[in-house]
Rosetta silent file (secondary structure, phi, psi, omega in degrees, C-alpha in Angstrom):
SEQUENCE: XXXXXXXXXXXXXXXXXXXXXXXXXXXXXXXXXXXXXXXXXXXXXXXXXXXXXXXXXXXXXXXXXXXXXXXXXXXXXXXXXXXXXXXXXXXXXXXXXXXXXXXXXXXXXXXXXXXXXXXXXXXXXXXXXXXXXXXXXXXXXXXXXXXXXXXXXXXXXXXXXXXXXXXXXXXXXXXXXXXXXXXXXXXXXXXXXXXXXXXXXXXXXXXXXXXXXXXXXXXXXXXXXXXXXXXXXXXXXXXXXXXXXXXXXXXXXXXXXXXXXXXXXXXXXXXXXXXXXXXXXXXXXXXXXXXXXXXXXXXXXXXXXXXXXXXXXXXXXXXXXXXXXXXX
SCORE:     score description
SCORE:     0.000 S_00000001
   1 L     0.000  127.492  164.647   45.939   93.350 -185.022 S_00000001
   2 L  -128.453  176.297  170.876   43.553   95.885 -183.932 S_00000001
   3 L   -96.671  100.714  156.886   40.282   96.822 -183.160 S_00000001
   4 L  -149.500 -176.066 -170.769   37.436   99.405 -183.690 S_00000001
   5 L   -51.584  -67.985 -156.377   33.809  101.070 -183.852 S_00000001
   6 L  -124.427   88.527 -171.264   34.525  101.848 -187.315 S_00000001
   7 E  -128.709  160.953 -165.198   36.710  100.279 -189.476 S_00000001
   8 E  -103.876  131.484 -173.458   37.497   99.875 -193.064 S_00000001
   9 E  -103.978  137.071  148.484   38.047   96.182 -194.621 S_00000001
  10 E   -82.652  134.378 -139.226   40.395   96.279 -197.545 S_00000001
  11 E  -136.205   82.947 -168.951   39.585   94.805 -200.585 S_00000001
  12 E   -95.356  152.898  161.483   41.862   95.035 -204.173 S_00000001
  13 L  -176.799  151.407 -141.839   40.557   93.581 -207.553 S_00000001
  14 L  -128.669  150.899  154.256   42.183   93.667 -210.576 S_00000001
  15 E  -111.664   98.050 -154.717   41.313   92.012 -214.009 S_00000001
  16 E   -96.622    8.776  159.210   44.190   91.594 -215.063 S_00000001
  17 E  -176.075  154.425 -177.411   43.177   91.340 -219.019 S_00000001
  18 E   173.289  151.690 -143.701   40.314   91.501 -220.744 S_00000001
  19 L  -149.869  144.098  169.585   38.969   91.950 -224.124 S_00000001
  20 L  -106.016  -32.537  156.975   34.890   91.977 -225.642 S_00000001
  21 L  -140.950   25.237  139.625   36.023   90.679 -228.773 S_00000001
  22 L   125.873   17.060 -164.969   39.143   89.348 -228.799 S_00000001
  23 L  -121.966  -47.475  173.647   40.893   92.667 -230.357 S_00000001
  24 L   -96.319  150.261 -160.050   40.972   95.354 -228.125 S_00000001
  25 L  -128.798  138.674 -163.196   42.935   94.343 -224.806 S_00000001
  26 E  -136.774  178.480 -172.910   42.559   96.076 -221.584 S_00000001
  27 E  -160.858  119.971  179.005   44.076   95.503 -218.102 S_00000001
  28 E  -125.717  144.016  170.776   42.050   97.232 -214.996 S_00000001
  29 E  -145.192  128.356 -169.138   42.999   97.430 -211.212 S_00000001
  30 E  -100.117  133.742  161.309   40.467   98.263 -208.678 S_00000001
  31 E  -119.713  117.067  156.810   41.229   99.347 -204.991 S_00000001
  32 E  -118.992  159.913 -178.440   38.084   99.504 -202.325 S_00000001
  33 E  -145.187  113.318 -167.746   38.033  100.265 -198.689 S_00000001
  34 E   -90.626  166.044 -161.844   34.540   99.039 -197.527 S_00000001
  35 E  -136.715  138.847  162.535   33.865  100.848 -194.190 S_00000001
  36 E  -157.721  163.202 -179.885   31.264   99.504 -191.091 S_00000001
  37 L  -104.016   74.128  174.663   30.077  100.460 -187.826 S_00000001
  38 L  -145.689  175.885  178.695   30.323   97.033 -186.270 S_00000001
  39 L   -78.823  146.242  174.444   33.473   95.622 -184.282 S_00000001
  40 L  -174.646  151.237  158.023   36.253   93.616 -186.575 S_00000001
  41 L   -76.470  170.606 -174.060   39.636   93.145 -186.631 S_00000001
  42 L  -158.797  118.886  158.658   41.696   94.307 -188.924 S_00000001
  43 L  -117.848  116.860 -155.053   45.621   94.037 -190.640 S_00000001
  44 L   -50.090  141.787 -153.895   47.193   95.851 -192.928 S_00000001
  45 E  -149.152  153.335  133.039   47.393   93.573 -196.089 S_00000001
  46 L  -136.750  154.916  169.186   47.958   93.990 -200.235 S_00000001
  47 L  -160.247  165.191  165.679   47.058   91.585 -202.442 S_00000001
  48 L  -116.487  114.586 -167.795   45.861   91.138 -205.867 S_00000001
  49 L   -77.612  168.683  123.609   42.525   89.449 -206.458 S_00000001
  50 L   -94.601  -21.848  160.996   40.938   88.025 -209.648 S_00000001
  51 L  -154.511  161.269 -174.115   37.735   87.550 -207.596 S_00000001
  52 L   -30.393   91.662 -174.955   36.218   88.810 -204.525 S_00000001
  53 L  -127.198  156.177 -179.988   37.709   87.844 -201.009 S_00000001
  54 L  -136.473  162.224 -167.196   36.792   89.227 -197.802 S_00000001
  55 L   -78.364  139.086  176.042   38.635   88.596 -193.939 S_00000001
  56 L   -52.697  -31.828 -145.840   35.999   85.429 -192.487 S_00000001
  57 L   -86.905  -16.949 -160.723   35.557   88.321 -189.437 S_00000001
  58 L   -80.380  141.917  178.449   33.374   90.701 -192.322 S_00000001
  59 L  -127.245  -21.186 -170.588   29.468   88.883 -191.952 S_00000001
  60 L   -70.496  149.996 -175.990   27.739   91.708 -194.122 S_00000001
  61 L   -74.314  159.102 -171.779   27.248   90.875 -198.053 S_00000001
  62 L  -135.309  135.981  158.432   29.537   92.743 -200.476 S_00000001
  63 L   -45.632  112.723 -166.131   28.732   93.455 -203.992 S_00000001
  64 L   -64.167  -33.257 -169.240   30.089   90.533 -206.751 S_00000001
  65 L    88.241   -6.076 -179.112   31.294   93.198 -209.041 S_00000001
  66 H   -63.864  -79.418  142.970   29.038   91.117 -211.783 S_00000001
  67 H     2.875  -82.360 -160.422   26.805   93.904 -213.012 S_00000001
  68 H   -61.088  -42.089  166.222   30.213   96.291 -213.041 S_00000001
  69 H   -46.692  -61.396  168.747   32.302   93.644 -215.121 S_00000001
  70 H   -34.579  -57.242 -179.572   29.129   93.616 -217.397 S_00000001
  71 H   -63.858  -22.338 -168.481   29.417   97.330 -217.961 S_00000001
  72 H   -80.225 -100.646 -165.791   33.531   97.414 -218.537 S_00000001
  73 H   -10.274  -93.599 -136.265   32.711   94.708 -221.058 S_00000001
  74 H   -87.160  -55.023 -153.174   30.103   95.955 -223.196 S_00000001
  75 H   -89.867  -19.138 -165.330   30.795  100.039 -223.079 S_00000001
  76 H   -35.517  -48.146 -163.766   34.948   99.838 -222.492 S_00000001
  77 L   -86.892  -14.526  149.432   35.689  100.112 -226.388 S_00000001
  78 L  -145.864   60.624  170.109   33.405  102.763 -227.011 S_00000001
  79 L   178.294   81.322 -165.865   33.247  104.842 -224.424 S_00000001
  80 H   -63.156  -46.037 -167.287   36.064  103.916 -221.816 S_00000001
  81 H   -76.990  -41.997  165.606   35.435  106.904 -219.407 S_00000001
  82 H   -53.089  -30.945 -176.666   31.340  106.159 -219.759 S_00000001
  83 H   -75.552  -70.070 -167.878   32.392  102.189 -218.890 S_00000001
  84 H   -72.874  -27.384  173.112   33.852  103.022 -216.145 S_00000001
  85 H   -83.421   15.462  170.326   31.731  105.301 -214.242 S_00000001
  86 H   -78.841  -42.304 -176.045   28.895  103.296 -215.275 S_00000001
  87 H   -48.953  -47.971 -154.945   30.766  100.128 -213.397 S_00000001
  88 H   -85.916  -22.846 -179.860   30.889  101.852 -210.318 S_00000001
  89 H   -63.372  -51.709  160.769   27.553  103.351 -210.397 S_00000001
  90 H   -34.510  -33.028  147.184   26.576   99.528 -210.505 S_00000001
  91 H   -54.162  -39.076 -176.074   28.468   98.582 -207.872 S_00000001
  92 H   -67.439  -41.746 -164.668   26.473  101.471 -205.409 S_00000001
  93 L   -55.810  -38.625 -146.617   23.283   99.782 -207.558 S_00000001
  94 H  -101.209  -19.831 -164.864   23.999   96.218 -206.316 S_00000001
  95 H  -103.870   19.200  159.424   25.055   96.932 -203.011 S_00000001
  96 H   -96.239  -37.556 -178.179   21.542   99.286 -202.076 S_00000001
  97 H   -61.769  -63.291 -170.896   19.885   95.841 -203.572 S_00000001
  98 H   -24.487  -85.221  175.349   22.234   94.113 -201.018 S_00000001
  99 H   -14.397  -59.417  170.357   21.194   96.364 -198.239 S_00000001
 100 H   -38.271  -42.230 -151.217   17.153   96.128 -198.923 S_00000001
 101 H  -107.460   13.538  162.384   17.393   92.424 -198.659 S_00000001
 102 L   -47.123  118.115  167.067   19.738   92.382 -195.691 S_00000001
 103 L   -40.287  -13.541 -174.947   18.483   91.765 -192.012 S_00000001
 104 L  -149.395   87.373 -174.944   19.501   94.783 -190.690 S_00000001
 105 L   -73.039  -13.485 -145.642   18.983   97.208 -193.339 S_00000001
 106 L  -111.887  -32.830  175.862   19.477  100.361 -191.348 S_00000001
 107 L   -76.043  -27.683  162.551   23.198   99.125 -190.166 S_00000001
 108 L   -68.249  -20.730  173.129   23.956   98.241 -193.654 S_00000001
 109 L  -119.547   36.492  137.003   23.359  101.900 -195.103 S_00000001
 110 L  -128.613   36.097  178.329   26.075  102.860 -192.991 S_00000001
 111 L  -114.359  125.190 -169.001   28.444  100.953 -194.372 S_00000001
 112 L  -139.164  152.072 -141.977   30.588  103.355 -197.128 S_00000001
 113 E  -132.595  131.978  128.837   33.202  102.507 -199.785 S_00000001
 114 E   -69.858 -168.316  172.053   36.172  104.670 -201.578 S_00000001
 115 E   166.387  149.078 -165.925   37.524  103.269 -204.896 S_00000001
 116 E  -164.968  119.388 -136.063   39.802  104.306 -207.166 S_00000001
 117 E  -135.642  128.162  176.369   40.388  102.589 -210.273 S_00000001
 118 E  -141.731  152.136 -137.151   43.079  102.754 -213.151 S_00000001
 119 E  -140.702  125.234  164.351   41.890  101.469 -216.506 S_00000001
 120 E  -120.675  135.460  172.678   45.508  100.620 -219.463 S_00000001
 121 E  -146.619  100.428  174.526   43.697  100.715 -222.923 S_00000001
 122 L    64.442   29.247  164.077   45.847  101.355 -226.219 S_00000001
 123 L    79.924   24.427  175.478   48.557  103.117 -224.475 S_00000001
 124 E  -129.281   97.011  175.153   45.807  105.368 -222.371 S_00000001
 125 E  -110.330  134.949 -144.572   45.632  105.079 -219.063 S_00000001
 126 E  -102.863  142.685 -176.043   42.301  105.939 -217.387 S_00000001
 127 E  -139.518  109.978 -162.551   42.099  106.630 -213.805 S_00000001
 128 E  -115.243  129.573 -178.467   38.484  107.107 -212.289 S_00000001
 129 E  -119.827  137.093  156.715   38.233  108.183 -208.417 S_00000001
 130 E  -133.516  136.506  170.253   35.530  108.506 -205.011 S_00000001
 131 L    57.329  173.425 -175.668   36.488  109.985 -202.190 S_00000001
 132 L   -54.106    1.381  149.659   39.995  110.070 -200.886 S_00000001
 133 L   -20.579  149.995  165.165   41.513  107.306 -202.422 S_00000001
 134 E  -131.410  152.981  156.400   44.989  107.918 -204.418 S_00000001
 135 E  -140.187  157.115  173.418   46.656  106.548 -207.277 S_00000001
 136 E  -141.696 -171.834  177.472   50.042  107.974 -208.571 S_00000001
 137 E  -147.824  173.194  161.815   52.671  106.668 -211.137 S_00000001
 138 E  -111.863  124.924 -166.980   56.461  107.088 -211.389 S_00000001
 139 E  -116.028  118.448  158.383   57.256  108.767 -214.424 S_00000001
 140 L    60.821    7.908 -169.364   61.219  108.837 -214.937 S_00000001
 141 L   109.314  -30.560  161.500   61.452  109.029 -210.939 S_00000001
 142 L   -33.803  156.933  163.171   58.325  111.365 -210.778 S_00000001
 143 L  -120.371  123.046  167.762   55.462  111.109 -208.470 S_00000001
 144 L  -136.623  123.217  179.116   52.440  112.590 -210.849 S_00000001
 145 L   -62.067  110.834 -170.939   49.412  112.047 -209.228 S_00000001
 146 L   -89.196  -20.817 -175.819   46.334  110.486 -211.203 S_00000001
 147 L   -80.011  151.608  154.290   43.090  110.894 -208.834 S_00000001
 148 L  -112.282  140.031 -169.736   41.461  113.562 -208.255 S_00000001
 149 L   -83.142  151.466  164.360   40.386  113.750 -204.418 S_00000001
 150 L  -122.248  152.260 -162.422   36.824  114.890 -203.086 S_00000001
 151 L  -148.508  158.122  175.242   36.912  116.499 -199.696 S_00000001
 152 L   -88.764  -13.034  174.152   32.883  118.015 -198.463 S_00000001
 153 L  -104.684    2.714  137.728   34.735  121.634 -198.345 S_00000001
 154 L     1.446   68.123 -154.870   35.468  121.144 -202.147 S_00000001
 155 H   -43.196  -15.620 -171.356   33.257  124.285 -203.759 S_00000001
 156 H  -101.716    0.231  170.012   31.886  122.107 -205.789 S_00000001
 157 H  -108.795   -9.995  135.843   30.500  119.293 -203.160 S_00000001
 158 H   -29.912  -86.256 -177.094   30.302  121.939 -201.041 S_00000001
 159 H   -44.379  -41.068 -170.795   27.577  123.410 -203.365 S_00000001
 160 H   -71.350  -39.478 -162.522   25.522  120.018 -204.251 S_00000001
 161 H   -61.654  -55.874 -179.751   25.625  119.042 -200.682 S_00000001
 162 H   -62.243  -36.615 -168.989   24.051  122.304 -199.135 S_00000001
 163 L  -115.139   18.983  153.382   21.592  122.790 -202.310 S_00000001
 164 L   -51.026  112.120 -164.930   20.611  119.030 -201.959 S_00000001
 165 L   -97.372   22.036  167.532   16.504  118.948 -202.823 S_00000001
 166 L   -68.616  178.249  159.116   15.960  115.409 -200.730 S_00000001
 167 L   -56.003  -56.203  164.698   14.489  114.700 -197.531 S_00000001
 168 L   -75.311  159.907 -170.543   17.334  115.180 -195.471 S_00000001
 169 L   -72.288   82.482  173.685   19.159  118.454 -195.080 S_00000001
 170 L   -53.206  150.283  166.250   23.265  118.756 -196.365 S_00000001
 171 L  -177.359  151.659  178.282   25.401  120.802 -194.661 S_00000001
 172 E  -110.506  100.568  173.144   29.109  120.803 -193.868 S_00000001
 173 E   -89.003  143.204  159.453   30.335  121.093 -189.944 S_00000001
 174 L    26.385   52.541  164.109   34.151  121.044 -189.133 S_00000001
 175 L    95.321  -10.766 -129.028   35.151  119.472 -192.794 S_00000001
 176 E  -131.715  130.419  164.206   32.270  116.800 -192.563 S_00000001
 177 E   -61.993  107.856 -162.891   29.073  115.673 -194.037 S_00000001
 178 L    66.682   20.384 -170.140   26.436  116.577 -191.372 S_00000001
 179 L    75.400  -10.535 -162.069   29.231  116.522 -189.006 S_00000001
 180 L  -111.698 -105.053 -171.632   29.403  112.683 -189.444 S_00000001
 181 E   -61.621  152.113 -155.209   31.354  111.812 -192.699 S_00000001
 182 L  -109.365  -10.427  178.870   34.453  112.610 -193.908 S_00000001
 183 L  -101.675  161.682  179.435   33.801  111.980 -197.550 S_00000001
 184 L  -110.296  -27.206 -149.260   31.569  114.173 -200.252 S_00000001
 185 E  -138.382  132.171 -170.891   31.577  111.030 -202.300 S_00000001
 186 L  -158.793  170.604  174.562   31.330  106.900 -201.323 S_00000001
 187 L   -95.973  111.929 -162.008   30.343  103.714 -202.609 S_00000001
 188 L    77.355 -144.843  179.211   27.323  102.738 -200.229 S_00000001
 189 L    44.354   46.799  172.643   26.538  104.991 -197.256 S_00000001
 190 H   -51.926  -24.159 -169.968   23.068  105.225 -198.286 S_00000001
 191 H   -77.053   -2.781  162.472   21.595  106.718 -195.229 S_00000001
 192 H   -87.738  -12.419 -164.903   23.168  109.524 -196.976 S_00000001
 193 L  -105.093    5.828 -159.231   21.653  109.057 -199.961 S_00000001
 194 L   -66.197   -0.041  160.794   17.832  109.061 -199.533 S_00000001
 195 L   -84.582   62.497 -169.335   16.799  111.112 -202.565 S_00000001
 196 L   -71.448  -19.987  158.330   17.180  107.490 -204.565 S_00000001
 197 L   -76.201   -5.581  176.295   14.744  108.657 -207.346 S_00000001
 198 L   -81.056 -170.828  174.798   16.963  111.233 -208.562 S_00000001
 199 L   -79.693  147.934  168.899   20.320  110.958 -210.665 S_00000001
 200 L   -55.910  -44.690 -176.294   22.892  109.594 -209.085 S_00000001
 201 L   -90.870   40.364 -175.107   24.980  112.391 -209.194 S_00000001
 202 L  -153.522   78.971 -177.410   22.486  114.591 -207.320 S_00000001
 203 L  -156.007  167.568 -169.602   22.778  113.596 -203.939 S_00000001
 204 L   -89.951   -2.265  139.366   24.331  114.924 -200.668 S_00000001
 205 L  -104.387  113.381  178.450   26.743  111.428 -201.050 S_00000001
 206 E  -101.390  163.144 -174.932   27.423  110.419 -204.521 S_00000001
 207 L  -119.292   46.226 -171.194   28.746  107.628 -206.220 S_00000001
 208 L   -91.615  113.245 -168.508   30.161  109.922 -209.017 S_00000001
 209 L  -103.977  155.356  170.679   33.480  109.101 -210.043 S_00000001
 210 E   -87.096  151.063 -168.869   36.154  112.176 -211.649 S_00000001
 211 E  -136.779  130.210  173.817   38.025  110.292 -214.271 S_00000001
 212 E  -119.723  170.242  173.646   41.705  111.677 -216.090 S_00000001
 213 E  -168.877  135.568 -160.944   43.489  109.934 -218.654 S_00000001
 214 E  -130.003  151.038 -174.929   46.985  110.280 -219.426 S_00000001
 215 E   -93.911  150.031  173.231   49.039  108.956 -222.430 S_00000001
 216 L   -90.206  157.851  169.733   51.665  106.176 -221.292 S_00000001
 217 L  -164.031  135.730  177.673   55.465  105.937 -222.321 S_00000001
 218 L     7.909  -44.008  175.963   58.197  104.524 -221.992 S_00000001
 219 L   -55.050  -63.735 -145.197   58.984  107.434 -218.691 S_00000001
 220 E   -75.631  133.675  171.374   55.926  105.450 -216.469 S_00000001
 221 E   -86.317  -53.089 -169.759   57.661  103.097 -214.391 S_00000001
 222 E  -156.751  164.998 -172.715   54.948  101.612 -211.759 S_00000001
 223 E  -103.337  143.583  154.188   51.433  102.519 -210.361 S_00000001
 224 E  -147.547  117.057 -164.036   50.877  103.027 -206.624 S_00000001
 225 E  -100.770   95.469 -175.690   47.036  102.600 -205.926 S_00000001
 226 E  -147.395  164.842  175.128   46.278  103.211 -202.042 S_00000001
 227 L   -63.920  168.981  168.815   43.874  104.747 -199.308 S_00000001
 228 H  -158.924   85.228  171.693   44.634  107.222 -196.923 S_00000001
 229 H   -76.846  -28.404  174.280   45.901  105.571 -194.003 S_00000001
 230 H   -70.176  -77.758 -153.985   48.905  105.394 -196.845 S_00000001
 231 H   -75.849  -10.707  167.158   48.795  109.106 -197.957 S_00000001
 232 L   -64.602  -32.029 -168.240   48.111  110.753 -193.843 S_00000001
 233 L  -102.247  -29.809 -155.288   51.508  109.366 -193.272 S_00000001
 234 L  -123.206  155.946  173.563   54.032  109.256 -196.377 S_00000001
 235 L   -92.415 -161.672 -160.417   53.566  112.295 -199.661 S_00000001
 236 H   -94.242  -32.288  165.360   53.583  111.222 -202.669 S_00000001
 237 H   -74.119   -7.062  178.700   57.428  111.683 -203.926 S_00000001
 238 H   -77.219  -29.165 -162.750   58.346  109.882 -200.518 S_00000001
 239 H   -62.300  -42.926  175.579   55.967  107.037 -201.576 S_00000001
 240 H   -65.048  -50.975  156.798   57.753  106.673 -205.312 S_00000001
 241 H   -43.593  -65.542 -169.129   61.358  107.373 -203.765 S_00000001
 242 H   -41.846  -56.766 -177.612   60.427  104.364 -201.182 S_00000001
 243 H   -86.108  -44.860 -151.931   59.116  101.643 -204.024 S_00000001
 244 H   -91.463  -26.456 -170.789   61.513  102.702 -207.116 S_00000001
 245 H   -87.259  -11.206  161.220   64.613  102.239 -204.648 S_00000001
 246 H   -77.936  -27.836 -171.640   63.217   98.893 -203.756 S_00000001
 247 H   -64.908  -40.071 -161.477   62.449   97.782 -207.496 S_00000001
 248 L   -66.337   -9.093 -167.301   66.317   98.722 -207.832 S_00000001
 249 L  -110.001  -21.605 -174.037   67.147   96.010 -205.406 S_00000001
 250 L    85.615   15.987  165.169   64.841   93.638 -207.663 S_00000001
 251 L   -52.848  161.724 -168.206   62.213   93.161 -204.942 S_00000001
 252 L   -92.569  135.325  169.795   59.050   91.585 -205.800 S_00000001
 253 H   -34.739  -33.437  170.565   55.766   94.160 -205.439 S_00000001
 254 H   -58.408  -50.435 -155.311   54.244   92.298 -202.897 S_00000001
 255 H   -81.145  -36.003  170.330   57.169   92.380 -200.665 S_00000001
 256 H   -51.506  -69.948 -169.130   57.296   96.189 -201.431 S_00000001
 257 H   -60.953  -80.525 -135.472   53.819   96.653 -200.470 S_00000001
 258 H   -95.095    9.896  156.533   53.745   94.986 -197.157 S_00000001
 259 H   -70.988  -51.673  172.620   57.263   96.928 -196.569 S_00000001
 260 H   -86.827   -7.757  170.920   55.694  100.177 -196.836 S_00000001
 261 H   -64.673  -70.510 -177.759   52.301   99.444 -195.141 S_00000001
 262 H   -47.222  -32.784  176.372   54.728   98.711 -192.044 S_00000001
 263 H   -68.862  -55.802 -161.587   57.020  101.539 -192.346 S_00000001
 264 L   -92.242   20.243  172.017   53.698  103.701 -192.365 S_00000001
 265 L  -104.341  104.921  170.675   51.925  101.366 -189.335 S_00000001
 266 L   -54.924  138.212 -156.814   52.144  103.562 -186.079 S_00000001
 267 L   -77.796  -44.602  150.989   54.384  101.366 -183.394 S_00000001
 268 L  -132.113  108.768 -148.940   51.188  101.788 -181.223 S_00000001
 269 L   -78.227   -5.481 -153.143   47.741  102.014 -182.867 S_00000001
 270 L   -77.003  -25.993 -156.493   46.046  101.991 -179.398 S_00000001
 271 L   -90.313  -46.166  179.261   45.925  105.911 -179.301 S_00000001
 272 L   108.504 -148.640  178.161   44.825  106.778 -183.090 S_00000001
 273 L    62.017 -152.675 -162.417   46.326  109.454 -185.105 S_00000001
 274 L   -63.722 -175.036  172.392   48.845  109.132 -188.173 S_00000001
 275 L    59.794   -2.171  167.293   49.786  105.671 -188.926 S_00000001
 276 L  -102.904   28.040  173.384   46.657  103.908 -186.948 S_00000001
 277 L   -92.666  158.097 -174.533   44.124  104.458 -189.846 S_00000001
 278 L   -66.420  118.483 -141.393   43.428  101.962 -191.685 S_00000001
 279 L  -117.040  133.383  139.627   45.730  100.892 -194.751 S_00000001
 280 E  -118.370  123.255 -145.726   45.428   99.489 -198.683 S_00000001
 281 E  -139.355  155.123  171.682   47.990   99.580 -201.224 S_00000001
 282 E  -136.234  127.847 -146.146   48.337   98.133 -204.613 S_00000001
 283 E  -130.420  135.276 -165.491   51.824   98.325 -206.563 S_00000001
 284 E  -149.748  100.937  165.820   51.244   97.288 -210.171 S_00000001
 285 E   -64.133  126.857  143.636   54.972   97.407 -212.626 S_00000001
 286 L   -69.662   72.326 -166.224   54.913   98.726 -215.892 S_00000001
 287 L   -37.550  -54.493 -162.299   56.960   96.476 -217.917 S_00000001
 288 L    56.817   29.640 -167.837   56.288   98.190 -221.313 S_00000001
 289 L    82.354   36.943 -178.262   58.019   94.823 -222.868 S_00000001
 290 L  -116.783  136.270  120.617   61.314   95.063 -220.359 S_00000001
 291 L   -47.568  132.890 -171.036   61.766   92.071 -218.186 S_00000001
 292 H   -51.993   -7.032 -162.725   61.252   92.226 -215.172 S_00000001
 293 H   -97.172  -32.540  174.455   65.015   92.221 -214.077 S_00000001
 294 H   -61.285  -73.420  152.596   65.354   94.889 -216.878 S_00000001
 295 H    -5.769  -46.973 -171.278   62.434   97.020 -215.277 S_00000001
 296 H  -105.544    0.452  164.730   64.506   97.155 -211.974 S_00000001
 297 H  -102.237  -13.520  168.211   67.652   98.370 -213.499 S_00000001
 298 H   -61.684  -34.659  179.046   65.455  101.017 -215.345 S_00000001
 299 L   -78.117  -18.728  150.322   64.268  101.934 -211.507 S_00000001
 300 L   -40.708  -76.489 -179.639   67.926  101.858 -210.648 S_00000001
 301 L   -32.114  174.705  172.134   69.183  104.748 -212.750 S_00000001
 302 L   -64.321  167.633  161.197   69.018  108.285 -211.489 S_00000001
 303 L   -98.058  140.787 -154.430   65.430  110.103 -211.931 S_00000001
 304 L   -53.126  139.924 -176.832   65.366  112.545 -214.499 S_00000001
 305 L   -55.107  -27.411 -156.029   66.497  115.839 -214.016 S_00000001
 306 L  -147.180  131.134 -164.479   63.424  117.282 -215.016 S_00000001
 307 L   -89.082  113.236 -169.967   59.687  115.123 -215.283 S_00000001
 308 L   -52.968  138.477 -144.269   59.369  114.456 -218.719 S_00000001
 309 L   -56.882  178.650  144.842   56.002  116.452 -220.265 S_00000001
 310 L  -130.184  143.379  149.797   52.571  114.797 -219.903 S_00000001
 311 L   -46.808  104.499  176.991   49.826  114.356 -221.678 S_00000001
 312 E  -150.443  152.002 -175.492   46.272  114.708 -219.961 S_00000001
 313 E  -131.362  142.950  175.545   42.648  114.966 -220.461 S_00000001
 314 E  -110.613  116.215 -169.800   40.104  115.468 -217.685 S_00000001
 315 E   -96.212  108.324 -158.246   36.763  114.147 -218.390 S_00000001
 316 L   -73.159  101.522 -167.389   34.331  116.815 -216.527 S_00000001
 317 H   -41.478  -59.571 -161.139   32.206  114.204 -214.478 S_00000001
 318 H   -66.893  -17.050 -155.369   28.961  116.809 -213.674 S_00000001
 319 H  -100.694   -8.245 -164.167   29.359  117.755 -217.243 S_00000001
 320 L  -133.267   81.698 -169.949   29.123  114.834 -218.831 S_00000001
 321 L  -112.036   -1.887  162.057   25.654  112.492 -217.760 S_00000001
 322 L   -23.978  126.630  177.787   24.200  111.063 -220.539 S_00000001
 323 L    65.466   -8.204  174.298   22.584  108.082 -219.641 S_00000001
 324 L   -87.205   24.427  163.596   23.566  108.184 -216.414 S_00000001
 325 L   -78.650   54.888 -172.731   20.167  107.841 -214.699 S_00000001
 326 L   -83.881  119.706 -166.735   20.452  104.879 -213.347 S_00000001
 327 L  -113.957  112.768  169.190   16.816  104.335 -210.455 S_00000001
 328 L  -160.631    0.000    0.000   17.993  102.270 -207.937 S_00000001
């Protein structure tokens, strides 16, 4: 267990089906890593939620996720990539309400979120990202990455940040927003956000997520959804090597997941650097119709000589904002 000024609580939640009228069937997993500048403890954890839990040490309000559930629901079947980055804008929406009606509103809009989201719909799976969050898959033994990362020396969050028409000034010192944040992009962190009559996605922190979607097949084995206190220490083919040679043994996901949080846990955190950051991981099989005991002799075999092609479409976030005014 440790301690610090600034620490991140981890948070996963998954729906693990859902449907708006009883035809089309969808299955979403959520990863957040809420962030505050107060003292907490903290331990490296996965789990899979169906509703909202937080460690008893967190005293600040969190966002229900009602409002974002709403939005999956009603836009998912026609307009998947529009569903989701409406949910998340909803989520920034509810938790700026949060904030307002908080006691200590000014310590509350420094509290900032990643999130990183994978969406299975008809044999499409959607992957919507903020901030440094990862998700990857194993294709065939592959690690193919699904997120796309935001970094503040990015050209293009570079540019909005710096050409930001609000009260406060952007600018990027030594990688950082204002010298302070490490993200271009967050969930929360409001104190960043103080042009709030504007578009969302015209701010010097946004809650704009880039979204790909890739066709599934037979090839994807498993998902690995995590923060990165994960991705500072292990890449991405060690992270797939690490989990597919455990499925092969017929371990359970869980037991994966709090295997590799520990392999990737510095021996002493007291110092900082890799392996004391903060960690969340989410390990989600792809069955495709195998049993599971089938599944882990498919993760057995060799990995392909060569990573079978993929399909992908990138849906260009700045480019595409219809409707996306959301005044909050």
């Amino acid at each position: 267990m440790r301690t610090a000024s600034r620490r991140r609580i981890p948070i996963t939640w998954s729906l693990p089906r859902g449907s708006k009228d009883g035809d089309q069937q969808w299955k979403m997993h959520t990863s957040f890593n809420w962030a505050q500048s107060v003292m907490i403890s903290s331990q490296p954890f996965s789990r899979s939620l169906t509703a909202m839990e937080v460690p008893t040490s967190h005293s600040l309000p969190l966002p229900t996720f009602k409002h974002a559930y709403s939005s999956i629901q009603s836009y998912v079947d026609e307009n998947t990539c529009y569903a989701l980055r409406h949910a998340l804008l909803e989520i920034d929406k509810e938790a700026y309400a949060l904030g307002n009606d908080s006691e200590n509103p000014e310590k509350y809009h420094l509290i900032g979120c990643t999130a990183v989201v994978t969406l299975i719909k008809d044999k499409k799976l959607y992957c919507a990202n903020i901030a440094d969050s990862r998700a990857i898959a194993s294709v065939s033994g592959h690690a193919i990455q699904l997120s796309i990362e935001h970094k503040p020396t990015d050209p293009v969050e570079y540019e909005r940040v710096i050409n930001h028409k609000g009260n406060m000034k952007g600018y990027v010192e030594n990688g950082r927003i204002n010298g302070n944040l490490a993200v271009p992009r967050a969930i929360g962190d409001f104190y960043y956000k103080n042009n709030m009559e504007g578009p969302p996605y015209d701010r010097i922190v946004c809650a704009w997520a880039d979204i790909t979607v890739r066709t599934l097949t037979d090839d994807w084995e498993f998902l690995v959804m995590a923060c990165d206190g994960i991705w500072d220490v292990m890449t991405n083919a060690e992270v797939v090597e690490f989990v597919r040679n455990r499925f092969a043994q017929h371990l359970e996901p869980r037991r994966i997941a709090q295997d590799l949080l520990y392999t990737c846990l510095a021996p002493d955190t007291s110092m900082g650097g890799l392996g004391a950051d903060n960690m969340t991981i989410e390990i989600i099989a792809l069955l495709n119709g195998r049993s599971f005991d089938e599944f882990c002799e498919k993760c057995a075999t060799e990995p392909a000589e060569n990573c079978p092609p993929q399909m992908q479409f990138y849906d260009e976030s700045f480019a595409n904002r219809i409707g996306m005014n959301l005044k909050y």
